[in-house]
PASELO-108727 format. One record per residue (C-alpha): x, y, z. Coordinates in pm, whole numbers, padded with zeros to 5 digits, always signed. Layout:
% PASELO-108727
XYZ ...
END
This chain:
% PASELO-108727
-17952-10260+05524 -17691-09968+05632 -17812-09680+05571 -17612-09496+05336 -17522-09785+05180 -17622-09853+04820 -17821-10110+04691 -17827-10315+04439 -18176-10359+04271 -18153-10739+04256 -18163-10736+04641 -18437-10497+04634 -18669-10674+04373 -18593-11009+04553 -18699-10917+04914 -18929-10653+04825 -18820-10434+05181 -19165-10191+05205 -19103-09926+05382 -18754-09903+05427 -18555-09620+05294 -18280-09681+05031 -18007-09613+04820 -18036-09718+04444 -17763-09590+04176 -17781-09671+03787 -17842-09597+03456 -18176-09425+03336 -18362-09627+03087 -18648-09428+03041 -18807-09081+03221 -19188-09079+03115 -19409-08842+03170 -19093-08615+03381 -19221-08880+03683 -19104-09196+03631 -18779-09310+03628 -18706-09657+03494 -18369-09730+03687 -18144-10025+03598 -17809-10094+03752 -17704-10421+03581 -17757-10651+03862 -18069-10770+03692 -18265-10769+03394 -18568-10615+03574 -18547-10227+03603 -18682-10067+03936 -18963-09779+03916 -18832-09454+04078 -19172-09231+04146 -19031-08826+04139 -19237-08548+04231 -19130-08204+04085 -19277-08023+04445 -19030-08242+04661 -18677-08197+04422 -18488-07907+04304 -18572-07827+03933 -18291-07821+03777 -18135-08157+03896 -18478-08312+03686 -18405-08104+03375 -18099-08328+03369 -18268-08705+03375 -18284-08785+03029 -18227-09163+02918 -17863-09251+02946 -17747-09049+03246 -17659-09200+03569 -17824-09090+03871 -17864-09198+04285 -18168-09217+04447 -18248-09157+04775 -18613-09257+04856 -18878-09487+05008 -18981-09832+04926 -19342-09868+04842 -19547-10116+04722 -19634-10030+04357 -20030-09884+04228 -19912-09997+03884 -19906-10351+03681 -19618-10570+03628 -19427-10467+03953 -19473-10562+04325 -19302-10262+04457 -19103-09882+04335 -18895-09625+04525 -19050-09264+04606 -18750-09036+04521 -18680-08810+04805 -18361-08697+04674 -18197-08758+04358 -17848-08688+04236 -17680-08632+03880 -17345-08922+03857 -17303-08863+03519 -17500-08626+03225 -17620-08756+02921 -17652-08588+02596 -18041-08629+02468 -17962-08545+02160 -17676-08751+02090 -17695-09041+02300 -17729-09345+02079 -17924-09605+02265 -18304-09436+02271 -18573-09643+02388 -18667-09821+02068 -18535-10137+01904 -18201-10112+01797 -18073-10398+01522 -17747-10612+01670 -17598-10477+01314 -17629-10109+01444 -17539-10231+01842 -17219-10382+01690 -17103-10046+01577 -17124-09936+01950 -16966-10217+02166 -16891-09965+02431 -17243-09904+02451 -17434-10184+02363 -17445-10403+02705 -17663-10115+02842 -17954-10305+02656 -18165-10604+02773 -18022-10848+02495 -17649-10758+02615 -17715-10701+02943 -17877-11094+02953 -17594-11236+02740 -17344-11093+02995 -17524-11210+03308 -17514-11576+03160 -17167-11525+03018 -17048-11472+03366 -17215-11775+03506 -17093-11990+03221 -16761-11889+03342 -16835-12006+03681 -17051-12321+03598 -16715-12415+03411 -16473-12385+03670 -16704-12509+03950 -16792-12854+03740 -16400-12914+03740 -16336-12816+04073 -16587-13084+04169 -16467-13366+03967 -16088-13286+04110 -15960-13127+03769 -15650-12860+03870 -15684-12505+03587 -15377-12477+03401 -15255-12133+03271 -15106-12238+02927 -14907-11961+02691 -15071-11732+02460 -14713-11688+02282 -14654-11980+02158 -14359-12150+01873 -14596-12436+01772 -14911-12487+01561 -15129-12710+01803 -15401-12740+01460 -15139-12746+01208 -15369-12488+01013 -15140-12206+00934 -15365-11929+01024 -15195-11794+01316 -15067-11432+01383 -14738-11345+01425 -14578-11200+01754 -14269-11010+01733 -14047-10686+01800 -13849-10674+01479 -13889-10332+01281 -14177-10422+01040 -13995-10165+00792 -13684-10292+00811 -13630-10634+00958 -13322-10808+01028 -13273-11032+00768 -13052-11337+00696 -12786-11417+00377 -13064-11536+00190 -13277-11242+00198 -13530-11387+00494 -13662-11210+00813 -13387-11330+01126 -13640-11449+01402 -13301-11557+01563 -13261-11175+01634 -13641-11134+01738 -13693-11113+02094 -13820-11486+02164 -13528-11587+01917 -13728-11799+01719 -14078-11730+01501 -14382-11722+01777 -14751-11661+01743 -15022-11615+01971 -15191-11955+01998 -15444-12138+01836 -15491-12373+02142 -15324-12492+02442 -15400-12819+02432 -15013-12936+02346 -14918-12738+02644 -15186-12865+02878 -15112-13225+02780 -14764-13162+03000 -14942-13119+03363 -15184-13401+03219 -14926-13636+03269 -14831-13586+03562 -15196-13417+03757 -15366-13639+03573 -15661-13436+03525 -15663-13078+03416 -15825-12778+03221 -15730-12464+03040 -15928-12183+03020 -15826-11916+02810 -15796-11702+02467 -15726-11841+02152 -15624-11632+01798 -15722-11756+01477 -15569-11498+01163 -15855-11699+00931 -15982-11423+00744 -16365-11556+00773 -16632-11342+00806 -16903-11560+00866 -17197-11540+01154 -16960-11833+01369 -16580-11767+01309 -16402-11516+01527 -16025-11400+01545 -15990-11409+01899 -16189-11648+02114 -16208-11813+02468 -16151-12227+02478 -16230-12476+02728 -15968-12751+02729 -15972-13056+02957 -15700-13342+02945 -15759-13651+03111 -15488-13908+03185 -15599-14269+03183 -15931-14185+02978 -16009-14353+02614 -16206-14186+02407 -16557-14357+02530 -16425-14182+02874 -16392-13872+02687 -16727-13866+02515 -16889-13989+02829 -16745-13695+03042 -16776-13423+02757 -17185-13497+02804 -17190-13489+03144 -17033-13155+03132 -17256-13010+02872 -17559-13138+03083 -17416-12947+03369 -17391-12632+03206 -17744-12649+03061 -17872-12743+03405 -17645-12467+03525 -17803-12230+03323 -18137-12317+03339 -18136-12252+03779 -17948-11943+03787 -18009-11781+03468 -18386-11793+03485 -18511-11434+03376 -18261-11353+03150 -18303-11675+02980 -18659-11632+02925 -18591-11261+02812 -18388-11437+02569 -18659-11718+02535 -18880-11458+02390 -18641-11260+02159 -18511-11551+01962 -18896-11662+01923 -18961-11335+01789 -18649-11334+01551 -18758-11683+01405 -19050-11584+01302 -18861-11360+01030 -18713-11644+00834 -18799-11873+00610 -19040-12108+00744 -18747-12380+00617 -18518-12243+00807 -18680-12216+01150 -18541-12389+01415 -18840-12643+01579 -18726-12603+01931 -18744-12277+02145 -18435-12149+02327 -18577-12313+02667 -18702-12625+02451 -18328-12684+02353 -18180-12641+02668 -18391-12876+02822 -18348-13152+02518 -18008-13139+02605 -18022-13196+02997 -18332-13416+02932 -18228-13680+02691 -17903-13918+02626 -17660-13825+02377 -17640-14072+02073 -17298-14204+02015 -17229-14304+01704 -16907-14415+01425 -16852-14177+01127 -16924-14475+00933 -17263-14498+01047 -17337-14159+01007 -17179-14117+00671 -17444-14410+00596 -17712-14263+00756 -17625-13938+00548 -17603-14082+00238 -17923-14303+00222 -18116-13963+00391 -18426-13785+00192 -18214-13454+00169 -17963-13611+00019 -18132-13800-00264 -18388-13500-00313 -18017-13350-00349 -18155-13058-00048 -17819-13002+00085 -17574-12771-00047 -17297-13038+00040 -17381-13391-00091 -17279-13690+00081 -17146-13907-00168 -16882-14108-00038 -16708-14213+00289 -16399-13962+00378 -16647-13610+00335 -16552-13363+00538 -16928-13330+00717 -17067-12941+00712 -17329-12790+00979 -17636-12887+00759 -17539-13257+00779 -17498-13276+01187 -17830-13081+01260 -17965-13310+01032 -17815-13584+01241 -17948-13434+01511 -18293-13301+01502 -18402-13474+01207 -18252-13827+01242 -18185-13946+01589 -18358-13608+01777 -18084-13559+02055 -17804-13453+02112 -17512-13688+01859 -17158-13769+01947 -16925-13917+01607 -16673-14083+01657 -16385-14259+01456 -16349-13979+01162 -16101-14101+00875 -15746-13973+01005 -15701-13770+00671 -15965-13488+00772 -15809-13480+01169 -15538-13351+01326 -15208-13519+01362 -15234-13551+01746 -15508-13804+01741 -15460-14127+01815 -15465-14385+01535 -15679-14642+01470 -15571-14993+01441 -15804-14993+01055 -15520-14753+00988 -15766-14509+00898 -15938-14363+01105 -15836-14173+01454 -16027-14183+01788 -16195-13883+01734 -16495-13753+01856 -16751-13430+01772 -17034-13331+01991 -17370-13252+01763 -17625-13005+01920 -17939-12872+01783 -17941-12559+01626 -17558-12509+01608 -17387-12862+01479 -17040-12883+01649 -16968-12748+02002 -16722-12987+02119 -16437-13182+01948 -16194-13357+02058 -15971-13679+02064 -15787-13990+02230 -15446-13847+02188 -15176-14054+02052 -14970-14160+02315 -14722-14389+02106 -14400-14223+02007 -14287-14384+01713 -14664-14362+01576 -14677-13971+01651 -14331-13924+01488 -14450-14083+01183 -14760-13869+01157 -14589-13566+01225 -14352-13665+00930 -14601-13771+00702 -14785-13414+00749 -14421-13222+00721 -14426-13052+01069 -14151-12938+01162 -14015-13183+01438 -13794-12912+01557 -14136-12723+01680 -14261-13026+01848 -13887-13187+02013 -14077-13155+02373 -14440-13270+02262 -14223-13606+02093 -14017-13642+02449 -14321-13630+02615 -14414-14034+02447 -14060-14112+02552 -14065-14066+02922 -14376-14210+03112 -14595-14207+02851 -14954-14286+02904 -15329-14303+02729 -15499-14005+02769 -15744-13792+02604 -15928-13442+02617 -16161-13201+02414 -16183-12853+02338 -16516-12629+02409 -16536-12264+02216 -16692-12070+02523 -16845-11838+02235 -17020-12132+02074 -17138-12246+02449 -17321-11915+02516 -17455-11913+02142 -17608-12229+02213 -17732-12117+02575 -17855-11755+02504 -17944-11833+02097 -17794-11548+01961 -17685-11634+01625 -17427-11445+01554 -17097-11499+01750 -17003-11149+01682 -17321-11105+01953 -17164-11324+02234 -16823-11179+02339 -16776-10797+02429 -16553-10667+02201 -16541-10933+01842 -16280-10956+01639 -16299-10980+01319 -16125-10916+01012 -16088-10566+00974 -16278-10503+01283 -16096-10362+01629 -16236-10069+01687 -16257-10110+02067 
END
């Protein structure tokens, strides 16, 4: 190690260098007993002991450690005389980066609730929980790109400004330049998005799957990674405003292709996770044990965080028609004991979270892909059926969270897609280069779509999304 170089306490808890002197610089999480210092700079979950003596440092510099300021330590590694840690640095000099009000600083050393932690996003990833979640966050991101890199998938930047509707929900927000006050306005009294600065009505997007469908057909196999804006004005525990997606298009795939590489990815990441996030996931192993024991025994999911990462890399995912499941559904205990709060009575039901965990961990216990849901409840990209009513869509079930993937064989006919974009009245003039797309080297192909939030839910257990993503929005919520 240079000396004068700083180093990060990963690389110091990992080769445990006795006797070597070092520089450590980080954030004070506790000063006990005006001795030790428990130091943590991010790099790991584990903090590192710093040892001070009051006879070897100036005074006044230790008046200033208080929990929250951010200090550098120069000292000596030593092997440790206490419990839980192989070795801990002897301060021989220690310097003030950055006071911290006692008083007022928010984050004491006691448990905070992620209600509270919310209210101070700025703050919050200073704690274990956040601290974890962004660790695995960041090799999520990684695990994602490097899976696709391997199976010869090219990334795709695809707009965030966008004219069309990919879901055909609505629920988009608007992006313009016009005076809010005092719009230009047409003959007939509406706003002029002619004299906006796109020219034409725009939104941030809700996808960019239509986009990323383009290179498809002509790379062949491709992924977008990127945000995605939803104005649905939810405020449940698993909706968000803005959002990251994961959106692979395959040419040449069906939709058994699709389901078959959507659980080989999901494997990956799990398996991913499970070698290079191993301390913060048990951190987070523990915590979500500890919150599960405050609900209703009812409620409680069977599996542990670990348990349910490994179910998912351990066992094959069912694959199995809407049809089936609706029967499966119907004829089930909670069902006829009317026990969930959506009843399955006939085929065409719209199926809620309570019906694919049941699916999942009740039923067939692992992991369910549906597929072939009635065209009616899908969207008008998907790929008809020759029944004439259903589409060749698909859903990925996991335990604990329903739906993390969905996605489709998309219809590559153009007369078919015309129709279907006519029956649903979207506007055509929206869609002209989608349509022109079927008319010149048209070809099967099919992808998904992945909500990263819902991914590290699943892989961290946090059960609020709010809890996964650094700054949430939310309606009325952008504080940061």
């Amino acid at each position: 190690m240079r000396p004068g170089k700083r180093t990060k306490i990963n690389e110091l808890l990992s080769t445990a260098p006795v006797g070597e002197k070092v520089i450590v610089k980080g954030w004070v999480r506790t000063f006990r007993n005006n001795q030790f210092i428990a130091l943590n700079d991010g790099s790991a979950l584990e903090n590192i002991q710093v040892v001070v003596n009051y006879e070897d440092l100036d005074p006044s510099i230790l008046k200033r450690i208080t929990t929250g300021s951010c200090v550098s330590i120069t000292g000596e590694v030593v092997e440790s005389q206490g419990k839980g840690q192989k070795i801990e640095i002897t301060a021989k000099k220690v310097d003030i980066l950055g006071d911290a009000d006692a008083e007022k600083y928010p984050l004491q050393p006691k448990k905070h609730t992620l209600e509270f932690l919310r209210k101070i996003a700025h703050l919050r990833v200073r704690t274990n929980t956040f601290g974890a979640i962004y660790r695995v966050r960041h090799a999520m991101i990684f695990a994602v790109h490097k899976f696709f890199t391997e199976k010869g998938f090219y990334n795709i930047h695809t707009p965030i400004v966008t004219g069309s509707d990919a879901e055909g929900a609505g629920e988009m927000f608007r992006v313009t330049t016009l005076d809010p006050a005092n719009p230009v306005k047409t003959d007939s009294g509406e706003v002029d998005y002619s004299k906006d600065f796109f020219g034409k009505e725009t939104n941030l997007t809700v996808s960019g799957q239509l986009e990323v469908e383009t290179a498809c057909l002509a790379l062949s196999d491709v992924y977008t990674f990127g945000p995605t804006f939803r104005a649905e004005n939810s405020n449940t525990s698993r909706h968000l405003a803005e959002f990251w997606m994961i959106e692979p298009e395959m040419a040449f795939y069906d939709i058994h292709d699709t389901m078959d590489l959507a659980e080989e990815f999901l494997k990956y990441l799990a398996n991913y996770a499970l070698a290079h996030c191993k301390s913060d996931l048990e951190f987070l192993d523990k915590r979500a044990t500890e919150e599960e024991k405050s609900k209703p025994q009812v409620e409680r999911n069977e599996l542990s965080l670990l348990e349910r990462l490994q179910f998912v890399v351990t066992n094959s995912f069912e694959k199995i028609s809407y049809t089936e499941a609706i029967d499966i559904l119907r004829n089930s205990k909670p069902n006829k004991k009317k026990k969930f709060q959506y009843l399955i009575n006939e085929w065409g039901a719209d199926l809620q979270s309570e019906h694919e965990r049941f699916l999942v961990e009740k039923h067939f216990k692992r992991p369910v892909i549906l597929y072939n849901y009635p065209k009616n409840i899908k969207a008008f990209y998907m790929r008809q059926n020759d029944d004439d009513k259903t589409v060749a869509a698909m859903d990925v079930l996991f335990p604990g969270i329903g739906e993390i993937i969905g996605g489709s064989q998309r219809e590559e006919r153009y007369d078919v897609l015309k129709q279907r974009i006519e029956e649903l009245d979207i506007p055509e003039k929206d869609l002209w280069w989608y349509l022109e797309l079927r008319k010149f080297g048209s070809a099967p192909h099919s992808g998904f779509g992945l909500g990263f939030e819902r991914l590290i839910q699943f892989i961290t257990g946090m059960e609020n999304i709010r809890d996964v993503i650094p700054f949430p929005r939310t309606p009325e919520s952008a504080e940061f």
